[in-house]
N, C-alpha and C positions, 0 to 999 in steps of 0.2 A: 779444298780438302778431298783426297782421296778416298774412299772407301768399300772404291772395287772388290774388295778382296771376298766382302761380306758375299756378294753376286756372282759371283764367276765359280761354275761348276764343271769348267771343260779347259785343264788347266794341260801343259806341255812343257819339258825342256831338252832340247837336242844337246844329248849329252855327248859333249865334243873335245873332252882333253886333249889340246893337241901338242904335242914336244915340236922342237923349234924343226925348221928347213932343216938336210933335203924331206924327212918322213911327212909332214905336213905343209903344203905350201899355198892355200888359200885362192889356187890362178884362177877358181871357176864362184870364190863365195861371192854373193851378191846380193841386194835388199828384195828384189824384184822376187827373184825365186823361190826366195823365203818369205815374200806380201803371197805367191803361187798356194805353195804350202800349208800356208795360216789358213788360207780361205778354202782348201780342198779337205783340211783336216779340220772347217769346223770348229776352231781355237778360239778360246775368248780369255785366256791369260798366260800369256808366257814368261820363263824363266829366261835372263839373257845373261851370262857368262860377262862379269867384270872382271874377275880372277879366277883360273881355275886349278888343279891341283898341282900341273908343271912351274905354276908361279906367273904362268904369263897374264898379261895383262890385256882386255881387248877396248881398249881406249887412249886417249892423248894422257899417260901417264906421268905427273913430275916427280912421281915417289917410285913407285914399282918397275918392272921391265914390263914395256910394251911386246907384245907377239912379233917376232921379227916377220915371219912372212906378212905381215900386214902392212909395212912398209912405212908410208903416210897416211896410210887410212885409219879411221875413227872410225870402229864396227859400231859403237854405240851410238855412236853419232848418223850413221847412216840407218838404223834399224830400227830407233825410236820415232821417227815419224811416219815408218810405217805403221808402228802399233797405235800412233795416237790415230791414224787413216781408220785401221780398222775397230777402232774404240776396244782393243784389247789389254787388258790390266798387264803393266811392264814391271816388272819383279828382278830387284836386283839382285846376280845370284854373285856370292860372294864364299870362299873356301877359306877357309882358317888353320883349321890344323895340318894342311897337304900343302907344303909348297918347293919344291924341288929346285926351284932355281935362287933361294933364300937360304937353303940351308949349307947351298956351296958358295955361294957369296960370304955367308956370315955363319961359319961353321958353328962357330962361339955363342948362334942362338940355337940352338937342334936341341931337342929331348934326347934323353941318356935313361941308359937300361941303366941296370945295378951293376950290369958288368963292364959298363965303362964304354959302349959303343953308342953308335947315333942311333937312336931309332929312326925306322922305317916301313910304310906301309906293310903291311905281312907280316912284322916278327909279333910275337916271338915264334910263330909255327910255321911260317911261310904259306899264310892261306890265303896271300893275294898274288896273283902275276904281276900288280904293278910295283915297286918297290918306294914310292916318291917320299923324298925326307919330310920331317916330321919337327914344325920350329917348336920349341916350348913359347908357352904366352907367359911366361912368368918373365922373359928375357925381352930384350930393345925388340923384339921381332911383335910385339904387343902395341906400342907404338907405330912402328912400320905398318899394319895391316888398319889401325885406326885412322891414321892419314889418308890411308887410301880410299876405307869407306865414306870418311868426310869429301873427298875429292868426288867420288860418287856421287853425292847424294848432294853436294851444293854446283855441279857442273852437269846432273843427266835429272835430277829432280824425278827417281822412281814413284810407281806406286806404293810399292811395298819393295822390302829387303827381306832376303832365304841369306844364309847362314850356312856354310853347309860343314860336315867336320866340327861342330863346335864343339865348346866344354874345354875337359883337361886331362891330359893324358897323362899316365904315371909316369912322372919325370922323376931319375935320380943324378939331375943337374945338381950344382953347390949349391944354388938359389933356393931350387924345390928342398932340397932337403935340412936347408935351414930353416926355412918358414916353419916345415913340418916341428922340428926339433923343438922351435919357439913358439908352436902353438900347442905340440901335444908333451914337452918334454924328455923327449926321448928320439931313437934316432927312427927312421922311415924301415918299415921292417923290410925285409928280404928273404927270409926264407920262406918257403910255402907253410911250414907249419905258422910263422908269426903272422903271415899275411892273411890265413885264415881267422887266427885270433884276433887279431886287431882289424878286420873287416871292415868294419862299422867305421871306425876313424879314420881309417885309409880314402872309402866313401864320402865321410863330413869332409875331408879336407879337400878334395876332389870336386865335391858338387857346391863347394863354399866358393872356392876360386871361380868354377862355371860362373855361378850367380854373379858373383864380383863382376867378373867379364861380362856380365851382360848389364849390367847397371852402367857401367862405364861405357859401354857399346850406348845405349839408352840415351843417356845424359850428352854426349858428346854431338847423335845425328839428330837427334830430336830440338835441340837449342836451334838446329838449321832449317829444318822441317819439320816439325809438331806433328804432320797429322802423315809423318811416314809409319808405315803398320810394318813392325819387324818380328820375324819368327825364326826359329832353328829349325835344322831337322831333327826325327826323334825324338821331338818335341814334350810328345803323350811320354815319355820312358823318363824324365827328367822330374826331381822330387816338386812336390805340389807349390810351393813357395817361388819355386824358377818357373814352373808352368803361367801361373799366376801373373806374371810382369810381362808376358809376350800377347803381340797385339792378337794374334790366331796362332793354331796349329798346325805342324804337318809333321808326320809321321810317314816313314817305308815300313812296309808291312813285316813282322817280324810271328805270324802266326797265320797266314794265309789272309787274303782278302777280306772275308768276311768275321772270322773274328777278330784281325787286327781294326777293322774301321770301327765295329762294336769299342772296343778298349781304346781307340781315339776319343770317337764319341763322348764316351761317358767322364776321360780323363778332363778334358778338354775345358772345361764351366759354359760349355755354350759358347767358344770364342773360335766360331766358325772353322771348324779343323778340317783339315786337307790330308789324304791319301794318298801315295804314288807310287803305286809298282814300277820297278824295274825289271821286271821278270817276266812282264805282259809277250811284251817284243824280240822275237829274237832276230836281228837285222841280218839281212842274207838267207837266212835258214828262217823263213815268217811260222806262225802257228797261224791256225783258222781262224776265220774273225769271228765264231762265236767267243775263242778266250779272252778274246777283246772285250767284247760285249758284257760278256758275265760279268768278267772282273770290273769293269765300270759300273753295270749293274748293283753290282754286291755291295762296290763302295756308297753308290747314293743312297740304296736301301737305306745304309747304317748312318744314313744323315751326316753322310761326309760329302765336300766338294771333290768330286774327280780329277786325279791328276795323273799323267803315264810320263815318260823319261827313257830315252833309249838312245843310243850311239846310230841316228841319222843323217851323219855329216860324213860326205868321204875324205878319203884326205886332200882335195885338191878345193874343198867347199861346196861343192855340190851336192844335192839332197835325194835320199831317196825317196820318190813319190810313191813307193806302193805303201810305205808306212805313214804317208798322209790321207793316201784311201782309205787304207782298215782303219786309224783314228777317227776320219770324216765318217765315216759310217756308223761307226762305235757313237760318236759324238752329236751324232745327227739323233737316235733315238733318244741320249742325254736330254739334249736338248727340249724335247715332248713331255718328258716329264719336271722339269723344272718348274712348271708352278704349282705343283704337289710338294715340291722340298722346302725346306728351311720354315722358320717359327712355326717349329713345332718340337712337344717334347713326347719323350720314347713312354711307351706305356709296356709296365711288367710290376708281374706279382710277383718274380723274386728278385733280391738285391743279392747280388754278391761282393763281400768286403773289400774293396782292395786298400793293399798299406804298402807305400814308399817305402816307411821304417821297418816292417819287418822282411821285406827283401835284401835287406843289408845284413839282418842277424843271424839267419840263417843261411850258410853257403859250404858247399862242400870243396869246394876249390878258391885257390885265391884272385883275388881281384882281375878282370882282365888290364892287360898295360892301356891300350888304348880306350879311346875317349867313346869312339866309335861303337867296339867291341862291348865294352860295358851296358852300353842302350838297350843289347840285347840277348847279351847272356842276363841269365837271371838265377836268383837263389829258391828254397823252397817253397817260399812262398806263392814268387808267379808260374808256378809249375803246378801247382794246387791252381793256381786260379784258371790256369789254361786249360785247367782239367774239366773246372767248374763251370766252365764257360761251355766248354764242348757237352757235358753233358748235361746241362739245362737246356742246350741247343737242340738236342737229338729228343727231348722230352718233349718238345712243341708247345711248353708251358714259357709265356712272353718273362724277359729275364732282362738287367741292366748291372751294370758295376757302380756302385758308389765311395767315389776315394774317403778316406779314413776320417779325415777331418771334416768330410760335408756329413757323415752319418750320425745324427744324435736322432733324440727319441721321436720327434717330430718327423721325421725323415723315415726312420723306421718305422712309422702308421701306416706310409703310402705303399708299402708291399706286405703280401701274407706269408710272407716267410724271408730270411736274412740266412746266407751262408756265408761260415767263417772258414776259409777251405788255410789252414795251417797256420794262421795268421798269429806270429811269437810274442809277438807284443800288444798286448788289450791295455789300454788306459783306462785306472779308478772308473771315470767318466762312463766309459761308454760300458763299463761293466752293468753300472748301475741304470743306465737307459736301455739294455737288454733286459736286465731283470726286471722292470718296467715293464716294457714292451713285450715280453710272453707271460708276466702277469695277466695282464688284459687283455692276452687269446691268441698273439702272435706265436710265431713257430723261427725256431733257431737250429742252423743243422751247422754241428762244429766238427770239424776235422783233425787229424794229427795232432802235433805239439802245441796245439794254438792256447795261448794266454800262459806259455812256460815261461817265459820271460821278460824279465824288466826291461825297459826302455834302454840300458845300453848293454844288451846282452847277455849278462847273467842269468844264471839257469835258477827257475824257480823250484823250489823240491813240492809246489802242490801248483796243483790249476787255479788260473785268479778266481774262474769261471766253476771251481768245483760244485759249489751249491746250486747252483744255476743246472748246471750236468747231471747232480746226485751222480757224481765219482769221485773217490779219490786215487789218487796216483801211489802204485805200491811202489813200481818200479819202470823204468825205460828198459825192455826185454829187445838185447841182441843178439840173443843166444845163438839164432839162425841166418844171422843176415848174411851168412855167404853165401848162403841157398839161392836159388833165383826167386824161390817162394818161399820168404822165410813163413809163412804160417796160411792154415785153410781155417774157412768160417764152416762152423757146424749152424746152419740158419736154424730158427726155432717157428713154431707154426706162427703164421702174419703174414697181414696182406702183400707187407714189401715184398714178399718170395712170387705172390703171385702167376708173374711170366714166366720165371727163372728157371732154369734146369735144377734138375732134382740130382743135388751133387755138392760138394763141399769144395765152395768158388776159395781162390788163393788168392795171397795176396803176397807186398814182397816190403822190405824197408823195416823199421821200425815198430814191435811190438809195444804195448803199453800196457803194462798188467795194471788193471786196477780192479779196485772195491765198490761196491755199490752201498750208495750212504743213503740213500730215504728209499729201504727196495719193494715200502708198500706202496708207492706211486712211481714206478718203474715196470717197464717191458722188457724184455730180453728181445734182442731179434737175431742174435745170434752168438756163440761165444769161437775162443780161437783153440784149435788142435794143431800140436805143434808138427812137423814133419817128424817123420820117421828118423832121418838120421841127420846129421849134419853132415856136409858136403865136406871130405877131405882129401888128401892125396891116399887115405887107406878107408875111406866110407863113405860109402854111395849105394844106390838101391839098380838103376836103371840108363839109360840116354840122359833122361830129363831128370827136372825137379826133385828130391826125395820125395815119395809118397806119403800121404797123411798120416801120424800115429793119431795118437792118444789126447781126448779130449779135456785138457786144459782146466774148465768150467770158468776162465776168466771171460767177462763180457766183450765181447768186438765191436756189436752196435747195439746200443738201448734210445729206448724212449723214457722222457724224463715228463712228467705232469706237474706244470707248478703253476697256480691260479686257474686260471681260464687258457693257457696255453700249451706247449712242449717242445722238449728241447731232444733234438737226437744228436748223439753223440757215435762219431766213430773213433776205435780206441787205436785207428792207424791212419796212415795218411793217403785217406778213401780216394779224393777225388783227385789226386796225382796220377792216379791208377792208371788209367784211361789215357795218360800220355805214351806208355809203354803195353797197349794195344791188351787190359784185363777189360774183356769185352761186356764180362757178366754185370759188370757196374753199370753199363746203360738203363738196362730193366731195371734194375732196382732203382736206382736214384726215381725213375719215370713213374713206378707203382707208388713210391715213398710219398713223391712230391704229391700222386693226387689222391693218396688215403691222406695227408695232413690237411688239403684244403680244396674248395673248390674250386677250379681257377675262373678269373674270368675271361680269360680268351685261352684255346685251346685251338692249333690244328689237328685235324683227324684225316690223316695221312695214310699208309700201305707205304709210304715211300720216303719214311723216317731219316735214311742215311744220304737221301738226295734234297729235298725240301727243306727248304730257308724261307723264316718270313717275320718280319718286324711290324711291327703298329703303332702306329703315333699319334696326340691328341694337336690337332691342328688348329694355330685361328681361325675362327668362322669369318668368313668374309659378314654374314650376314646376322644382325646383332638378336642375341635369344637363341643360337643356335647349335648347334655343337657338329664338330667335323673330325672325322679320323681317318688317316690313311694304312694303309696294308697296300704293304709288299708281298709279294710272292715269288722265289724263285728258285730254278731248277740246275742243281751244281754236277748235274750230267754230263758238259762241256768240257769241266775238270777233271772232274772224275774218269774220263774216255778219251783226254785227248783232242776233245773236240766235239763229237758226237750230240746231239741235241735231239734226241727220238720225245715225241708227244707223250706228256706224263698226265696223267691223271690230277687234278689240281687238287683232290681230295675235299672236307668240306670245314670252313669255317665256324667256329662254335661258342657264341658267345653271351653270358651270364648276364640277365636282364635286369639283373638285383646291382650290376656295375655298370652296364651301360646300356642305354634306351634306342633304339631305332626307330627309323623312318620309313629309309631311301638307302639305298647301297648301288651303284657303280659302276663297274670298269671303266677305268678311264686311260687306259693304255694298255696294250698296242693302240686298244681304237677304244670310243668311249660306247658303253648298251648298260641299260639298265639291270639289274640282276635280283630277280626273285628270291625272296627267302623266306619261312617257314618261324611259327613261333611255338613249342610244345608248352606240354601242359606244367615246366616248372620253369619256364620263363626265359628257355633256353634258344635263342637265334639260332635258326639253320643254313647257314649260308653255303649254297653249290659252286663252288669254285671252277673256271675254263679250264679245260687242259691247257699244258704250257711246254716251253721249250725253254726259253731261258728267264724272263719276268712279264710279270706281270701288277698291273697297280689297280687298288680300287681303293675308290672313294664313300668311306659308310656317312651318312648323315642321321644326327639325332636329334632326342624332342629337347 
């Protein structure tokens, strides 16, 4: 039984779609050059192209078309026993919704727009150069790709099977749109006003059949091989119930490195999730190998396995070797810290909500058509959350995502605060385990329209969560949303202003007028003035924004007192903000977070907009003992281009009432012990190296 997968942190696939002779002709591929490569780049699991998105096939196929320039040769057959030479985990890579030379063969399987044509890579906007057809899996071409994988996996015997393209693309085939009509009663909508309204069932029917396909994927390789480990990509972006059935994860980054591998992580249940930029590499035109570096770095921070992917194949099958040097190099420092990763879990005072379901309820646009597309467009929800993420990040206050269904009251003990950043849909359930849990001292920070709506998206006329909040809802105020700002906060004396400019910060989207219902245990922190004029073709003030009128007296953000806890309430959709560059939310979320509690890990930086750093509670090797790693690292590289200048590492700070020391560390680049300081409220002071790109250290406790 295989189980590489769990082990292997230094993963690759030369991505090499190749259309048949004369453009691609294979005169120079060979195992040798590529056993050259694996060993100069440092590889310890690679992706190998069964199928790829032209349709060709690179093995003795009885079902598919073989590659024609391969002739008689069997690349899988000559490639696997290199990987078993170098004990590298072999991964079947396998493409599903791409296949170009199936859809002109068997026109009569292809996915159909609403306007009666084939789909293809790029439509409906044309935002891909490649064009390659597109089968439906509802059609005999479901079948077709099933054979093939069984042929796979009882003739080359993988470690693991990659998926790539999976899911279900909006087909308006006869097929698809009967199923639809007999499961939802009615016909598959098409206009963009109905494909917003009917959102949500567009999506169940979509990620109904995904799952389907994956159960039947399941059942059919697994009868042959049991202990094959199979995954998608975009894995993390698929609803918690499909997540759940896959042996591990892997995800393409869809919010940068370091918060996408955070949003792996936490999505993932611990089923070893994998990362892999395509945007590391740019083949011909290279970037510096510190972006190498980072971006590998960033990923393992976030206790993901490393993976990169880039078009290193020429057309003739030769490879290019300076992209196995900067990997080897990248991969070589991976490697050093490897027995600091894995069994261990993320340590953070605050959780942030995340919900599958109300990503579906809320969407300003209709579905995307592909399968692909959908992974990472998103609705209001994870736009709040990418908000919430960014700014718990820039706070240096340690922070985690917990999906919907793993959050009850118990769950909620382990952190001093829970953010609900727009989340539409609150269940009975978890209403009543919040009101719980800031009874007995915990802190809740809700956002926007969150808990307005029922489980299948109907609009609530009150908050689930009003009493919890002390508001009620007067009304949804659009009055200004064509402005760029529909409304400014008048802040009220409070710590949250603290760092803030002394100025009335804007905002933009969605006003919520409401009432305050218990307002002897409530704070104002600030209320909304609406602009001066509304933006028309005959009313305007200026260039920019209308300027502020007249002060409103509705609340924008209060503090709510209920038991031993409190709940802050923003009456708009705060931590969106921050996606469309309203800078003034940084500070405050940052003052918010540590006038509600004290954290117990904090960095203390000067260099807020560049420093990353995670901390995790590790097995002790040694029993009585307790172990935690910290990350450290400097997104300078990014941020510049390349650039890597020596930063100040600033100082670690952490709460003696959460966690007890010994011994602290470094233990890469090189390992030295490092002194730390203990004040008089029991506070660790830990002096952090200058850095360039990361740095790890090992804390030990009593």
């Amino acid at each position: 039984m295989s189980d590489k997968y769990k082990y292997t942190y230094r993963g690759y696939l030369c991505d090499h779609h190749s259309p048949d002779p004369p453009v691609v002709n294979f005169d120079k591929l060979n195992a040798e050059e590529c056993e050259r490569f694996l060993k100069e780049a440092n590889i310890d699991h690679v992706m190998v192209y069964t199928k790829d998105h032209w349709g060709n096939s690179y093995y003795d196929t009885k079902v598919g078309k073989k590659h024609p320039a391969l002739g008689e040769r069997d690349w899988i057959a000559e490639i696997k026993p290199v990987l078993e030479k170098l004990n590298i985990e072999f991964t079947a890579y396998y493409c599903f919704e791409y296949d170009n030379y199936i859809t002109k063969a068997h026109p009569e399987w292809s996915c159909m727009t609403k306007d009666g044509q084939k789909l293809v890579c790029g439509m409906p906007d044309n935002s891909s150069n490649a064009k390659w057809g597109m089968p439906c899996m509802s059609s005999d071409y479901r079948k077709y790709a099933l054979e093939q994988l069984k042929e796979v996996v009882r003739n080359y015997h993988p470690d693991s099977l990659f998926i790539d393209i999976f899911g279900k693309s909006l087909c308006y085939c006869d097929t698809c749109k009967k199923r639809y009509r007999e499961r939802f009663g009615m016909e598959m909508p098409e206009t963009e006003e109905d494909m917003i309204r009917y959102n949500k069932d567009l999506a169940t029917f979509l990620d109904d059949d995904s799952e389907e396909l994956l159960d039947e994927v399941k059942a059919e390789l697994k009868a042959i091989d049991p202990s094959l480990a199979i995954t998608v990509n975009f894995s993390s972006h698929y609803r918690k119930s499909t997540r759940d059935k896959l042996d591990y994860m892997y995800t393409e980054p869809w919010a940068g490195n370091w918060l996408s591998g955070a949003y792996t992580r936490d999505t993932s249940g611990g089923r070893h999730p994998q990362l892999g930029p395509g945007n590391v590499s740019q083949i011909f035109n290279y970037q510096p190998d510190s972006i190498y570096e980072l971006a590998a770095a960033e990923i393992a921070a976030q206790d993901c396995h490393v993976f990169m992917y880039s078009e290193s194949m020429r057309r003739d099958g030769s490879l290019e070797f300076e992209e196995a040097q900067k990997i080897g190099k990248t991969y070589r420092e991976i490697e050093k810290i490897e027995p600091y990763l894995g069994n261990r879990k993320v340590h953070a005072d605050v959780c942030i909500l995340q919900s599958d379901l109300s990503d579906t309820l809320k969407v300003t646009k209709s579905i995307p058509i592909r399968s692909v597309s959908r992974t990472k467009i998103s609705g209001k929800h994870r736009e709040a959350l990418l908000g919430a993420m960014k700014l718990c990040d820039y706070s240096k206050i340690s922070w985690c995502l917990v999906p919907e269904l793993d959050l009850d009251l118990n769950k909620m003990k382990e952190f001093k605060a829970v953010i609900i950043p727009s989340v539409a849909y609150i269940s009975e359930d978890m209403a009543k385990d919040l009101e719980r849990y800031v009874y007995e001292g915990g802190v809740v920070l809700i956002s926007g329209e969150s808990g307005l709506s029922d489980a299948d998206g109907k609009e609530r006329e009150e908050f689930l969560l009003k009493d919890l909040m002390g508001l009620s809802l007067e009304r949804k105020n659009d009055d200004y949303i064509q402005n760029p700002w529909s409304a400014y906060i008048q802040p009220k004396t409070s710590p949250v202003w603290k760092h803030s400019s002394e100025t009335t910060p804007p905002i933009n989207g969605t006003v919520l007028n409401c009432q305050l219902t218990d307002p002897s245990n409530m704070v104002l922190y600030g209320t909304f003035i609406n602009p001066a004029v509304g933006l028309s073709d005959t009313t305007w003030v200026n260039w920019g924004s209308p300027l502020p009128g007249e002060d409103t007296g509705y609340p924008a953000i209060t503090e709510h007192v209920v038991g031993d806890g409190k709940v802050i309430s923003f009456c708009f959709d705060f931590f969106a903000l921050i996606n469309e560059n309203f800078i003034w939310t940084k500070k405050v979320l940052t003052d918010l977070l540590l006038y509600l509690f004290k954290p117990s890990v904090f960095l203390a930086t000067e260099y807020v907009n560049m420093a990353e750093y995670a901390l995790y509670e590790k097995t002790a090797e040694n029993e009585g003992q307790q172990e935690w790693i910290f990350h450290e690292l400097s997104a300078c590289a990014r941020l510049t281009g390349g650039d890597t200048p020596l930063i100040p590492g600033g100082e670690l700070q952490i709460d003696g009432a959460d966690i007890s020391l010994e011994k602290v560390f470094q233990v890469f680049p090189e390992k030295k012990e490092i002194a730390f300081t203990v004040d008089e409220e029991n506070k660790y002071h830990i002096p952090l190296n200058p850095l360039r790109i990361h740095r790890v250290y090992q804390l030990i406790g009593k």
